[in-house]
Backbone of each chain as ProteinMPNN parsed JSONL, in Angstrom:
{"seq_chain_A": "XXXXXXXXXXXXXXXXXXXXXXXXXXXXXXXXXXXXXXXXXXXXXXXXXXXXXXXXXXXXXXXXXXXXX", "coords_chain_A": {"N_chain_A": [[79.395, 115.726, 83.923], [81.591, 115.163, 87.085], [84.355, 115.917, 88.465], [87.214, 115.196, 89.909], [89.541, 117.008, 89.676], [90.223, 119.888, 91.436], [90.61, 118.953, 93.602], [92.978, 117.005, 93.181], [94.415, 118.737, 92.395], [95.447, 120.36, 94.189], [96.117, 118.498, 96.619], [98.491, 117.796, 95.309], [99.915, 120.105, 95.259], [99.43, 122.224, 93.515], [99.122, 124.983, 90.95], [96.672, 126.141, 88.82], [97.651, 127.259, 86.617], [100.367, 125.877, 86.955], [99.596, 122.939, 86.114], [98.318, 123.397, 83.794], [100.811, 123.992, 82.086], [101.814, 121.737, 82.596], [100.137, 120.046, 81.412], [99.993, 120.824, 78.598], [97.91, 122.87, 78.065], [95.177, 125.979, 77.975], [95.824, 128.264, 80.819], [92.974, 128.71, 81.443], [91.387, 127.045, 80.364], [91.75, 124.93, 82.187], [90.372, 125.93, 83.899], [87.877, 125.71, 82.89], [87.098, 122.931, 82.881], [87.765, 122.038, 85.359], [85.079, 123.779, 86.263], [83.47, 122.379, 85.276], [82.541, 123.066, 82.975], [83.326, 122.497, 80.418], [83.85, 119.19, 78.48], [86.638, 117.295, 78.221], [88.958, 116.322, 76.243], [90.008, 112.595, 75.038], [92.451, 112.429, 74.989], [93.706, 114.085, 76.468], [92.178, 113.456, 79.266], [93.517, 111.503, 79.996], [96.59, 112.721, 80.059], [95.812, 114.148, 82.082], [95.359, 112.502, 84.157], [97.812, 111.082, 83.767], [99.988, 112.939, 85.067], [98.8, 113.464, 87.598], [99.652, 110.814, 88.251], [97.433, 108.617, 88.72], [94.513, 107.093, 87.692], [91.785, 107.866, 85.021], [90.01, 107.224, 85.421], [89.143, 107.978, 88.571], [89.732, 110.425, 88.204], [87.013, 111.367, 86.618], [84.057, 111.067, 86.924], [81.057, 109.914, 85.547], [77.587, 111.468, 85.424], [74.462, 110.738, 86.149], [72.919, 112.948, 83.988], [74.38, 112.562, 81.795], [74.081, 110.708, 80.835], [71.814, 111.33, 79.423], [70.403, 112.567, 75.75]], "CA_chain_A": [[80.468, 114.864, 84.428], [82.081, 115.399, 87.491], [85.66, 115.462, 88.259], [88.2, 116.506, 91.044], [91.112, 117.749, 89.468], [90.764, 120.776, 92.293], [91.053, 118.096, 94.869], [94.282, 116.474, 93.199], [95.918, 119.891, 92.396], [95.429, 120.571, 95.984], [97.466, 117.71, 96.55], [99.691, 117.396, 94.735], [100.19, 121.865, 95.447], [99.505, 122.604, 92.005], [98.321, 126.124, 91.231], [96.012, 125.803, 87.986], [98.841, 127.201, 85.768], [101.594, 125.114, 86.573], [98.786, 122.068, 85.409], [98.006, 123.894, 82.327], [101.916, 123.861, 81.518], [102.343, 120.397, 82.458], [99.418, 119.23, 80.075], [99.989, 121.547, 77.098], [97.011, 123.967, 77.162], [95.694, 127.259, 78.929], [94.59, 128.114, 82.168], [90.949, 128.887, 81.355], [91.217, 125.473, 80.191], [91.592, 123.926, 83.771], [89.331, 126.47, 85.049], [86.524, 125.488, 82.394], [87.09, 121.58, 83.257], [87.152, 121.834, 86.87], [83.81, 123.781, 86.329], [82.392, 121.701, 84.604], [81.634, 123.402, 81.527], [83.814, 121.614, 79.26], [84.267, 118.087, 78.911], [88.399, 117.374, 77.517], [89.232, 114.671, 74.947], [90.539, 111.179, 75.535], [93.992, 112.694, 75.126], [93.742, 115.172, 77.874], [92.15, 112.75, 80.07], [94.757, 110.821, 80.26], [97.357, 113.299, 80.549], [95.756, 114.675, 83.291], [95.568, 111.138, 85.15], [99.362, 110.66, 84.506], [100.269, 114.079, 85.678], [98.691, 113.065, 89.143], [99.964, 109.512, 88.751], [96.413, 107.849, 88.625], [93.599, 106.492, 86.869], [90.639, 108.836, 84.237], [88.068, 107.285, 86.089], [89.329, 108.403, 90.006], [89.507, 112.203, 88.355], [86.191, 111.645, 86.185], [82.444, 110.741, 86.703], [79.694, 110.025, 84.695], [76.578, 111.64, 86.338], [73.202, 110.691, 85.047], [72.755, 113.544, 82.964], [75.46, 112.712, 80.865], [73.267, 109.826, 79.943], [70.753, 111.439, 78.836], [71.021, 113.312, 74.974]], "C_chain_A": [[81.218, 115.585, 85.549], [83.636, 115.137, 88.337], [86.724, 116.067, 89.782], [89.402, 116.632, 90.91], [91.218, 119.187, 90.216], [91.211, 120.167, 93.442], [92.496, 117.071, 94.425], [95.397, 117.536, 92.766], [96.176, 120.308, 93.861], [96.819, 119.392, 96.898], [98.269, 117.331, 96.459], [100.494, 119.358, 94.818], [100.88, 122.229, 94.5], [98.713, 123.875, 91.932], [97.258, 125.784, 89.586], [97.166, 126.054, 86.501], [99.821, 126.201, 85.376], [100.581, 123.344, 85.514], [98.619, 122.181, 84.225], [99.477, 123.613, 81.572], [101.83, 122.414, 81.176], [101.369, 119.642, 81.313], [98.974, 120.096, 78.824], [98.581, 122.601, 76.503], [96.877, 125.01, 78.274], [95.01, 127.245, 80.031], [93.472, 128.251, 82.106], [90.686, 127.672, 80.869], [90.562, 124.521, 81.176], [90.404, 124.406, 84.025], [87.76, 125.764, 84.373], [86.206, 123.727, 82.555], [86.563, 121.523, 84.522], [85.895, 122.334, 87.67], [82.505, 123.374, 85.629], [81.663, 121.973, 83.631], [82.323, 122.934, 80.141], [84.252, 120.261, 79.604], [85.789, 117.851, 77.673], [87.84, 116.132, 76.984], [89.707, 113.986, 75.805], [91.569, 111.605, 76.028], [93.955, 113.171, 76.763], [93.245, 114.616, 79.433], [93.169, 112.119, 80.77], [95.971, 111.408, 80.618], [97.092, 113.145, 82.066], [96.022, 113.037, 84.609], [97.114, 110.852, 85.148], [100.304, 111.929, 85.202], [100.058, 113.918, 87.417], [98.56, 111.73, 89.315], [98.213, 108.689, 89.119], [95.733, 107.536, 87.851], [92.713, 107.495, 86.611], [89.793, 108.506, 85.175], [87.783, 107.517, 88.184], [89.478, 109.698, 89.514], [88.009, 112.26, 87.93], [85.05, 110.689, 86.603], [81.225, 110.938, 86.414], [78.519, 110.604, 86.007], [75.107, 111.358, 85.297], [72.629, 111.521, 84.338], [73.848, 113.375, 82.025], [74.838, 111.48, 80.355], [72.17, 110.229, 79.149], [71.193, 112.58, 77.274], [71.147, 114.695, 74.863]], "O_chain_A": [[81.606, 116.7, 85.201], [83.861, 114.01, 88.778], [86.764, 117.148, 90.369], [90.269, 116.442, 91.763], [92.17, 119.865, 89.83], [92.038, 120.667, 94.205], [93.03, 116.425, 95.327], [96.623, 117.435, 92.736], [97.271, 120.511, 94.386], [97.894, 119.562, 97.472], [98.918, 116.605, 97.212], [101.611, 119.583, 94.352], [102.073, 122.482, 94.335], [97.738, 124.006, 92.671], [97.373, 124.567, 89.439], [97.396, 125.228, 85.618], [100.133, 125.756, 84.272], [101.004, 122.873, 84.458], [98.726, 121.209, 83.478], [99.412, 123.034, 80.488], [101.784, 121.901, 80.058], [101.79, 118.819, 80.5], [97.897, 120.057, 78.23], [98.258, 122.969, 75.374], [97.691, 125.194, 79.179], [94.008, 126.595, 80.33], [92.843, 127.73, 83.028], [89.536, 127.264, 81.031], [89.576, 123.784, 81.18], [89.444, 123.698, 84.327], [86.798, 125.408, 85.052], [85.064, 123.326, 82.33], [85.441, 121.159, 84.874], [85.501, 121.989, 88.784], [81.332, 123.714, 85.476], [80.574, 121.5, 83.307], [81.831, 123.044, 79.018], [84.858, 119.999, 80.643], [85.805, 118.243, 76.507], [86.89, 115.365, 77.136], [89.909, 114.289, 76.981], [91.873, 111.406, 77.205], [94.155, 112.606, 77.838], [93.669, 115.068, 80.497], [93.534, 112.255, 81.938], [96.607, 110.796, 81.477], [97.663, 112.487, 82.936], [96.756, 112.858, 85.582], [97.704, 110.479, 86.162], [101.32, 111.647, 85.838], [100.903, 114.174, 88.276], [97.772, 111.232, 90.118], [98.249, 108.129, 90.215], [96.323, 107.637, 86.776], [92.511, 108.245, 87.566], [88.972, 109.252, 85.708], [86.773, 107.321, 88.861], [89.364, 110.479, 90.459], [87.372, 113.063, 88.611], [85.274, 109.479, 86.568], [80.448, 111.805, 86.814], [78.571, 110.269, 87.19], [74.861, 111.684, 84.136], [71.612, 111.055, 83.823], [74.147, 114.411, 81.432], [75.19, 111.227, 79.203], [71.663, 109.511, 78.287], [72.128, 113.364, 77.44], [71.845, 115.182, 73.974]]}, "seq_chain_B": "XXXXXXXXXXXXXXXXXXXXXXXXXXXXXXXXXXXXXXXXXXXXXXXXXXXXXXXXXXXXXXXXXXXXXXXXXXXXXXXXXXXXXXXXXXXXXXXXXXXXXXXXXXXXXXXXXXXXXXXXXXXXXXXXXXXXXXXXXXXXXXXX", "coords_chain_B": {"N_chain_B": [[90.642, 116.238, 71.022], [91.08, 116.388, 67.683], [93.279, 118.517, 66.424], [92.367, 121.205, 63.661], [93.601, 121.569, 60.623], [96.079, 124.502, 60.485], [96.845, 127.776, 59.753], [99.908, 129.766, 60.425], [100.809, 131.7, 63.312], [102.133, 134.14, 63.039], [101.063, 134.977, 60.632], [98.673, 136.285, 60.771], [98.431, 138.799, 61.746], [98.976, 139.917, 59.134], [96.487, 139.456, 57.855], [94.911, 141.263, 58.754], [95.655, 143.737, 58.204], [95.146, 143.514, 55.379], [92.571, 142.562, 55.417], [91.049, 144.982, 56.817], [91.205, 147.514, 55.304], [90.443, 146.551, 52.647], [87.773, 145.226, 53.099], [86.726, 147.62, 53.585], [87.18, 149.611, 51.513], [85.528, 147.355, 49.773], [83.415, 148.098, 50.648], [82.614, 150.357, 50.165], [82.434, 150.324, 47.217], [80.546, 148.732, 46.622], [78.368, 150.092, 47.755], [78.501, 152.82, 47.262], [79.599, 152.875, 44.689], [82.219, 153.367, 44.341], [85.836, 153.931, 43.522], [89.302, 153.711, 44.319], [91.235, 153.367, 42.874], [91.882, 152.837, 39.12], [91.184, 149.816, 37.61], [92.479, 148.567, 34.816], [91.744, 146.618, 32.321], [91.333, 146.107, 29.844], [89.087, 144.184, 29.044], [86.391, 141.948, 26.813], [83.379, 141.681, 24.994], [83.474, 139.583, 23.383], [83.132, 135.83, 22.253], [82.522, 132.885, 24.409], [82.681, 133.873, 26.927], [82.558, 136.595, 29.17], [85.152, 138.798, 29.634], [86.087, 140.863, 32.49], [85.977, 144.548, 31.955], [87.223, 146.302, 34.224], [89.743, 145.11, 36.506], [89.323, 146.02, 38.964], [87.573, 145.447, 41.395], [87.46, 143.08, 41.624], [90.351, 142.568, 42.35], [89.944, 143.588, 44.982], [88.184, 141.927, 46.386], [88.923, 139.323, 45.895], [91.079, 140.086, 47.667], [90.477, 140.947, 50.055], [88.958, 137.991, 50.947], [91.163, 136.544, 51.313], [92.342, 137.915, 53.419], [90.663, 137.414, 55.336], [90.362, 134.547, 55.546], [92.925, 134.711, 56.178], [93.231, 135.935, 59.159], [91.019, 134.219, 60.193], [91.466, 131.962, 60.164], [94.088, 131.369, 61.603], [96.713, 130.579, 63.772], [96.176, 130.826, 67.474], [97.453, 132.311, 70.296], [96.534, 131.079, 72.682], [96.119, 128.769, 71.397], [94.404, 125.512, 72.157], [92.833, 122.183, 72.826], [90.532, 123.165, 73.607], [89.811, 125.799, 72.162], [90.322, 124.933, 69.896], [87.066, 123.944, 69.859], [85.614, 126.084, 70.248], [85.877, 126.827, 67.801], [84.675, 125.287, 65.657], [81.808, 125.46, 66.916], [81.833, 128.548, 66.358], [81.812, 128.418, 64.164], [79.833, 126.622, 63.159], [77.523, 128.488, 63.954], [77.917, 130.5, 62.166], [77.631, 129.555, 59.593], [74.949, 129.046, 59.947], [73.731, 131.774, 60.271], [74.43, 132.828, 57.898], [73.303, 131.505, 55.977], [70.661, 131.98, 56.698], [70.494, 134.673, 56.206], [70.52, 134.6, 53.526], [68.022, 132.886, 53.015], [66.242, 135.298, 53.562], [66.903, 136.728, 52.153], [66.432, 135.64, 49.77], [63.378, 135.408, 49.872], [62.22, 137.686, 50.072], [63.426, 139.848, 48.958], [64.194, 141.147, 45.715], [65.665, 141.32, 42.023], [67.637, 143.859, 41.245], [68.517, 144.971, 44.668], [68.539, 141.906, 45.878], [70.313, 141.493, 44.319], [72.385, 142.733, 45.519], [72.823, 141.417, 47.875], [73.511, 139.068, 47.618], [76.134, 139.408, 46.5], [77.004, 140.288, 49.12], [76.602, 138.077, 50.507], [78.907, 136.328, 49.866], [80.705, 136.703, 51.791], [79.79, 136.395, 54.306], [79.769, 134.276, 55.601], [82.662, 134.03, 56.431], [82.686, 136.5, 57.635], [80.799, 136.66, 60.325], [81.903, 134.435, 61.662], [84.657, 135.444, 62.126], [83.833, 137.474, 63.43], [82.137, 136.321, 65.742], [83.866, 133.912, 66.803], [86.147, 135.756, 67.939], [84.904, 137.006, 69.463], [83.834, 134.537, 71.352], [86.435, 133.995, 71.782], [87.573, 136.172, 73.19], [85.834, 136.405, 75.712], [86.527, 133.244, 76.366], [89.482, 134.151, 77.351], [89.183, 136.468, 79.068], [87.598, 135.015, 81.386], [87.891, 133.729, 84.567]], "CA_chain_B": [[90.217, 116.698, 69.687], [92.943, 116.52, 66.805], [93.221, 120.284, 65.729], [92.329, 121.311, 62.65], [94.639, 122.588, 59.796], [95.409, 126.254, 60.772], [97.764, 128.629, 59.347], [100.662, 129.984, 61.238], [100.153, 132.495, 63.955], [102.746, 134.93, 62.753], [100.379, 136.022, 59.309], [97.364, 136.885, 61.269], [98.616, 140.564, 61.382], [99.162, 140.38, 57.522], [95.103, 138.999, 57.536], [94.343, 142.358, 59.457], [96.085, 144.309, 57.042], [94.537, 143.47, 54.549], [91.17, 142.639, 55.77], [90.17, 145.951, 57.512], [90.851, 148.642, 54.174], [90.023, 146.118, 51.33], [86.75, 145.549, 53.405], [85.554, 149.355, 53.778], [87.163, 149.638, 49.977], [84.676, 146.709, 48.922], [81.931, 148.106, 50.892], [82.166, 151.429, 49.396], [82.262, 150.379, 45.967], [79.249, 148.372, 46.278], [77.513, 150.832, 48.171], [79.153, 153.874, 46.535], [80.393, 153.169, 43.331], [83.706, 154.519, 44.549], [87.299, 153.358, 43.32], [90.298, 154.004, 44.837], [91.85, 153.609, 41.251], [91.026, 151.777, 37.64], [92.627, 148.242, 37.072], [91.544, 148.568, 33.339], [92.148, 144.548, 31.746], [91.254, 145.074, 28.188], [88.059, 142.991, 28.701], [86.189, 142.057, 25.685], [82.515, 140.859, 25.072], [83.286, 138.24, 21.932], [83.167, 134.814, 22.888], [81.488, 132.682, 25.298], [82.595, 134.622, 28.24], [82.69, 137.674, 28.847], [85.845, 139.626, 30.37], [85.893, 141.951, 32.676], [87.129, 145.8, 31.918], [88.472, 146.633, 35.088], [89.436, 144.045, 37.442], [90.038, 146.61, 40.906], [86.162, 144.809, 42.13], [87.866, 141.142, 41.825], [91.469, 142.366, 43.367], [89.513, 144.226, 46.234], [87.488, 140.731, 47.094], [89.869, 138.633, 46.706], [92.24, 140.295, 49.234], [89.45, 141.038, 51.358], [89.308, 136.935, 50.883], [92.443, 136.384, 52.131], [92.534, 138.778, 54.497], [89.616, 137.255, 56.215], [91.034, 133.558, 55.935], [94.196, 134.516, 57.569], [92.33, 136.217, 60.648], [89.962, 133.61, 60.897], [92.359, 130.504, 60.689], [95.631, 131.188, 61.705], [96.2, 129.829, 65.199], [96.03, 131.918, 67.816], [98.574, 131.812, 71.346], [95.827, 130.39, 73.025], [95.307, 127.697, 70.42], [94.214, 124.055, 72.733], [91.349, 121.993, 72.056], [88.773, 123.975, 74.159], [89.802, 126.958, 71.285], [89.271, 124.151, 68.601], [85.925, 123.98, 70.172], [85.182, 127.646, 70.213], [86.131, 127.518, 66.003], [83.513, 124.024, 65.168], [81.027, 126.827, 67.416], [81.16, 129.775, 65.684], [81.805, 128.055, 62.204], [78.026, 126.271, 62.964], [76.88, 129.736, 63.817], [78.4, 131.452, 60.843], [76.577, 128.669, 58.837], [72.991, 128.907, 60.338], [73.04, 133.011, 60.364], [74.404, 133.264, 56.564], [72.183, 131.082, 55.475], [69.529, 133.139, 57.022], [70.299, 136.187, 55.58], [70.273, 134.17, 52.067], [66.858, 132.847, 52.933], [65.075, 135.978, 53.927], [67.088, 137.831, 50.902], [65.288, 134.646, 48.642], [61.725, 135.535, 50.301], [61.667, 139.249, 50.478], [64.147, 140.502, 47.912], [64.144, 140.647, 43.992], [66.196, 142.264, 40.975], [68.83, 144.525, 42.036], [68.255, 144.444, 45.859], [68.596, 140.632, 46.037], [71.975, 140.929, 43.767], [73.795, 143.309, 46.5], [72.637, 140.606, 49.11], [74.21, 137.978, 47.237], [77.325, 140.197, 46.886], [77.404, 140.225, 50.177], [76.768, 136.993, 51.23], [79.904, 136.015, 49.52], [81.303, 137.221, 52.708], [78.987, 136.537, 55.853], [80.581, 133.1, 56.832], [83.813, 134.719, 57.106], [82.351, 137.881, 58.71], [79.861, 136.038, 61.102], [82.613, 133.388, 61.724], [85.103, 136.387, 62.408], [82.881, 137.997, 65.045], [81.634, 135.109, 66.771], [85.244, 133.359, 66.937], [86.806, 136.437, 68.7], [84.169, 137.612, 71.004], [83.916, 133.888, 72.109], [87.978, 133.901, 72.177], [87.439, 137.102, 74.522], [85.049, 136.138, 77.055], [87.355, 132.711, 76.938], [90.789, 134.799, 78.278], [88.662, 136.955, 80.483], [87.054, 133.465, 82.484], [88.717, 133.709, 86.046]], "C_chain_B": [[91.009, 116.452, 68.585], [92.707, 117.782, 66.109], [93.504, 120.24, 64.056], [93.657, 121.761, 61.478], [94.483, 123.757, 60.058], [96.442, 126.751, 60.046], [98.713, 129.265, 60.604], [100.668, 131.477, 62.033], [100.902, 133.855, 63.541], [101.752, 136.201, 61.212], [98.868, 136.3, 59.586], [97.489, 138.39, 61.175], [98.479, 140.906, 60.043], [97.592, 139.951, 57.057], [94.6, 140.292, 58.096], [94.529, 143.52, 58.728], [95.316, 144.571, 56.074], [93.257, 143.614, 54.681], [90.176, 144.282, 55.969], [90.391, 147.046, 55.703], [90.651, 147.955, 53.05], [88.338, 146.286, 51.931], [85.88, 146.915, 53.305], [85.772, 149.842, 52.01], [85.933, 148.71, 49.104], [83.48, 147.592, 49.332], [81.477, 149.577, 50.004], [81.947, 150.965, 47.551], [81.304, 149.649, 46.044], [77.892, 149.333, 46.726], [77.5, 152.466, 47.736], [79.116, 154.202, 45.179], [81.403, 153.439, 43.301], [84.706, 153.385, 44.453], [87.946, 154.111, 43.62], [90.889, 154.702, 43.441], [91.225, 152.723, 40.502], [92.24, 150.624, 37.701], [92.035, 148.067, 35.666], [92.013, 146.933, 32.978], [91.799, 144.673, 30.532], [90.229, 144.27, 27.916], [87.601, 143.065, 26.995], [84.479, 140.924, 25.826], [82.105, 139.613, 23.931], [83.733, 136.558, 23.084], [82.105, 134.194, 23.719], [81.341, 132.762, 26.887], [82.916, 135.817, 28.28], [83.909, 138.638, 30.025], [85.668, 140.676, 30.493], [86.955, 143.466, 32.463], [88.012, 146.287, 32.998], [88.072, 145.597, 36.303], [89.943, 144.72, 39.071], [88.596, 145.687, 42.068], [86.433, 143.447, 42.714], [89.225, 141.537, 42.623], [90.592, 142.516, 44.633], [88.798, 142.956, 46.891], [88.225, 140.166, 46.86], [90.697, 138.429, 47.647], [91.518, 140.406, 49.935], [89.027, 139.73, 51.805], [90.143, 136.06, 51.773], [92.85, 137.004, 53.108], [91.657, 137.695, 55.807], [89.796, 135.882, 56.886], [91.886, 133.436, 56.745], [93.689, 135.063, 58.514], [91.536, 135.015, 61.018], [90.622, 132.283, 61.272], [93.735, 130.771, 60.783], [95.73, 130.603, 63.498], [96.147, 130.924, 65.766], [96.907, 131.717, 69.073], [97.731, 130.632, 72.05], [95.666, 128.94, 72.485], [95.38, 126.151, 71.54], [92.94, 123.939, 72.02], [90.148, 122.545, 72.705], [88.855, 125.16, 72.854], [89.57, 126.146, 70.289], [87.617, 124.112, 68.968], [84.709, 125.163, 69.671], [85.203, 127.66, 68.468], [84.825, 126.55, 65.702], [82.524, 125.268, 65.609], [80.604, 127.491, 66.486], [81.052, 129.116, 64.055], [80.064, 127.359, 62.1], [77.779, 127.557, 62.749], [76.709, 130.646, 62.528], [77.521, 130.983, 59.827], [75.235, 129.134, 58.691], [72.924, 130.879, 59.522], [73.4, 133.486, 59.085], [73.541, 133.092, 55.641], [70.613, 131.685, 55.615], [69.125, 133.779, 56.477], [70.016, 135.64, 54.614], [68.534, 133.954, 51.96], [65.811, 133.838, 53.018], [65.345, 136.923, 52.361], [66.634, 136.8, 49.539], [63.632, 135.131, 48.745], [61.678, 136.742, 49.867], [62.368, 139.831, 49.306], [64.076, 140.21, 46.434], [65.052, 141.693, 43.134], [67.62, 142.967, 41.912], [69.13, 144.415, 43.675], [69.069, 143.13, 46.303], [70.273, 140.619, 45.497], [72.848, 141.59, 44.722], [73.792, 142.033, 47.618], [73.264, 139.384, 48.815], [75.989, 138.05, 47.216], [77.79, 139.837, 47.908], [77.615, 139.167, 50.875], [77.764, 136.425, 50.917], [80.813, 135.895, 50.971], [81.063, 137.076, 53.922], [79.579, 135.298, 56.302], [82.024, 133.631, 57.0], [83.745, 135.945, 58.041], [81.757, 136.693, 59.984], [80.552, 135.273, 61.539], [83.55, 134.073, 62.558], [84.678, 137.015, 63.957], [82.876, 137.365, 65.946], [83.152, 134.528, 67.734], [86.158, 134.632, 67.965], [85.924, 136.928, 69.976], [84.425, 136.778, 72.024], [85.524, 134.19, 72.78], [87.538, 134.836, 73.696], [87.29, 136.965, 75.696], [86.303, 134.917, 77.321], [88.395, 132.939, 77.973], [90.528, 135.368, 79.305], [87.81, 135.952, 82.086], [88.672, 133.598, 83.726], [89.626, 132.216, 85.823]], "O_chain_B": [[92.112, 116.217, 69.078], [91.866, 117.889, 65.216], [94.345, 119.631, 63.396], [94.643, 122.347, 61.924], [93.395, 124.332, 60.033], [97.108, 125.821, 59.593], [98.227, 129.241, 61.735], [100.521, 132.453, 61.296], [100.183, 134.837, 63.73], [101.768, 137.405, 60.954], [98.026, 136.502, 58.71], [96.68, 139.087, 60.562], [97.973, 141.972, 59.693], [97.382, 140.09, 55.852], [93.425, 140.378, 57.74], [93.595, 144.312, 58.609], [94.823, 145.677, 55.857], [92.678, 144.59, 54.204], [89.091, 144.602, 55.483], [89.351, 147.112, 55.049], [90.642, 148.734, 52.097], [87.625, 147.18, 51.474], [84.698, 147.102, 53.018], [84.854, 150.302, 51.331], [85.447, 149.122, 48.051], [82.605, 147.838, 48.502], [80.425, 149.818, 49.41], [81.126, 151.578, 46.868], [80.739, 149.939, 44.989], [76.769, 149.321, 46.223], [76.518, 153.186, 47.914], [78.791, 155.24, 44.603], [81.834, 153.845, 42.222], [84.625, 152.284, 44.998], [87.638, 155.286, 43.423], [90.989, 155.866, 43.052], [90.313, 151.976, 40.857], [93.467, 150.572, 37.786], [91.047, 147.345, 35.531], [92.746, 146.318, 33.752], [91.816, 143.652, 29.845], [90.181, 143.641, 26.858], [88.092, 143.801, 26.139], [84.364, 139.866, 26.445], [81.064, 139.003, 23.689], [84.338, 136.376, 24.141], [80.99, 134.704, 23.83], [80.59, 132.247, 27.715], [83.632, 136.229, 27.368], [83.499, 139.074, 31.101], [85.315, 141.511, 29.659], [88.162, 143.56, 32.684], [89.191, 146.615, 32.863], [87.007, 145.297, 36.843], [90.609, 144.203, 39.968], [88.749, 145.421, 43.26], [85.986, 142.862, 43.701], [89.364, 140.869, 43.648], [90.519, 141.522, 45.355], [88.854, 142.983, 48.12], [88.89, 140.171, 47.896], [91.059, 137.433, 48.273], [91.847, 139.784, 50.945], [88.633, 139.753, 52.971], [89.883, 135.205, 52.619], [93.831, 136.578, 53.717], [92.095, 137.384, 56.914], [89.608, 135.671, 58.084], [91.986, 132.648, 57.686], [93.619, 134.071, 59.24], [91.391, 134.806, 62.222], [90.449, 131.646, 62.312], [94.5, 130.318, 59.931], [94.761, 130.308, 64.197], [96.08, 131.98, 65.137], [97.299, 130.554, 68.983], [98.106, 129.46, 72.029], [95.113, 128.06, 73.146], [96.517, 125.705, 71.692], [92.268, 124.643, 71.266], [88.984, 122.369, 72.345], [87.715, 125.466, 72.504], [88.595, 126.452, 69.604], [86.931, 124.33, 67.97], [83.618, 125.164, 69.101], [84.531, 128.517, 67.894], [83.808, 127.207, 65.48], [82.369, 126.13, 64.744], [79.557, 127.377, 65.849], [80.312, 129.404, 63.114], [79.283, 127.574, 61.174], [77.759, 127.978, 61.592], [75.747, 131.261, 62.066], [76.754, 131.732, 59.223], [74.594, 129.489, 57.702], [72.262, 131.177, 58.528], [72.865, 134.558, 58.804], [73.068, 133.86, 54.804], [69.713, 131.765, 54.779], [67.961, 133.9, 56.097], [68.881, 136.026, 54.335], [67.825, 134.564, 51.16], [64.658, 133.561, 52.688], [64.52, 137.532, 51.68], [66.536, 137.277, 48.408], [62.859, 135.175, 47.788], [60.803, 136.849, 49.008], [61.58, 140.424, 48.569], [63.905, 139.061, 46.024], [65.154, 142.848, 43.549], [68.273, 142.586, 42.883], [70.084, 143.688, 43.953], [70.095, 143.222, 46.977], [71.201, 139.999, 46.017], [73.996, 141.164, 44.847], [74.859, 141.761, 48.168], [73.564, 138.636, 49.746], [76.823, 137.252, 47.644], [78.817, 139.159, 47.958], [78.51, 139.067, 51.714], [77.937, 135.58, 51.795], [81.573, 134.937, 51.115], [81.866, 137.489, 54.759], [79.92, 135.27, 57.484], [82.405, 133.488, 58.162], [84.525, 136.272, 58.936], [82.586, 135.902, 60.433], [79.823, 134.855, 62.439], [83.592, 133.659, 63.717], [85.126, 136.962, 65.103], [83.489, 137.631, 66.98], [83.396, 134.693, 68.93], [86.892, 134.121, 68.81], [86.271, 137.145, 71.137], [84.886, 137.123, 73.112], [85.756, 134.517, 73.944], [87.287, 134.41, 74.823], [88.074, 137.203, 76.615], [87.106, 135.183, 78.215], [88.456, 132.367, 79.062], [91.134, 135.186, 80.361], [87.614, 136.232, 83.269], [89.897, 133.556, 83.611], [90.386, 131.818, 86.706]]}, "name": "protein", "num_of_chains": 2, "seq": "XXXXXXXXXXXXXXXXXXXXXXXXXXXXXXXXXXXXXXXXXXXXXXXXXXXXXXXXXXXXXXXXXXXXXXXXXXXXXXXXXXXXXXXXXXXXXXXXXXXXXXXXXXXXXXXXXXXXXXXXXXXXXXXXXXXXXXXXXXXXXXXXXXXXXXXXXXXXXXXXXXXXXXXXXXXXXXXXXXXXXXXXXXXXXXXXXXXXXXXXXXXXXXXXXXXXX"}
């Protein structure tokens, strides 16, 4: 799944920390999201989308391996 | 995720405590014979169970028990759900590689042998669980 929460902390001139504060976990958190080696819960989805004021599915996308088991 | 039940991060030190000299105390007395001291109890073999004479074998595993619980589940600063992740993880792992040891100490082992391995296995999902759970933690904090 790929996602660009480095392209809306950028934006919004978020360092990966202050993100981690604002949605309650740690920085190796962000870092392991925004590389794509962990995929976050519903919850955290959603944070993160109201944190930069938008919608889960403008930070996240399915890629066709995520269809497959 | 919804995080598991954990224990509170403050009695992880008092799981370390305990853990590290009941551990080398159990291991020697199974591998030894060696007591610290006697917990004599008075056992008795009438009846249809049989109590034991000195119970220092059952304190020493039980705290080594509890020791191992509070290290392994208490939270930790870190605690989010990528660190719930890391616990489901090693707790499979702990699973598969205890079970292991049980199976090869079913195949290969018999009589005395087989009973220290059982001993022991008392202990390998909290060890193996232990290990796993902090190394991962490790590498986690050290990730750029």
């Amino acid at each position: 799944m790929k996602n660009t929460i480095k392209v809306e902390r950028a934006k919004n001139d978020m360092t990966q920390s202050d993100l981690a504060k604002k949605i309650q976990v740690t920085r190796q958190t962000i870092h392991a999201i925004e590389q794509s080696k962990y995929v976050p819960s519903t919850v955290l989805a959603l944070r993160l989308a109201s944190v930069f004021k938008t919608t889960v599915d403008e930070i996240f996308t399915l890629e066709e391996s995520d269809w497959k088991k | 995720m919804k995080p598991p039940f954990l224990l509170p991060q403050q009695l992880k030190i008092l799981g370390w405590i305990l853990l590290i000299p009941c551990a080398i105390l159990g291991i020697l007395y199974v591998a030894a014979d060696y007591s610290l001291f006697a917990l004599p109890a008075g056992g008795s073999k009438d009846g249809l169970f049989e109590s034991p004479s000195d119970l220092y074998d059952e304190l020493i595993g039980i705290l080594t028990i509890i020791g191992g619980l509070l290290v392994a589940f208490c939270r930790v600063p870190e605690e989010d759900e990528y660190v719930t992740g890391l616990r489901l993880d090693s707790l499979v792992w702990a699973t598969y590689l205890s079970y292991a040891v049980l199976i090869l100490a079913m195949a290969f082992l018999y009589d005395v042998a087989f009973w220290y391995v059982m001993i022991v296995n008392m202990f390998t999902v909290l060890a193996f669980f232990i290990i796993r759970f902090h190394w991962q933690l490790a590498r986690f904090k050290k990730s750029v």
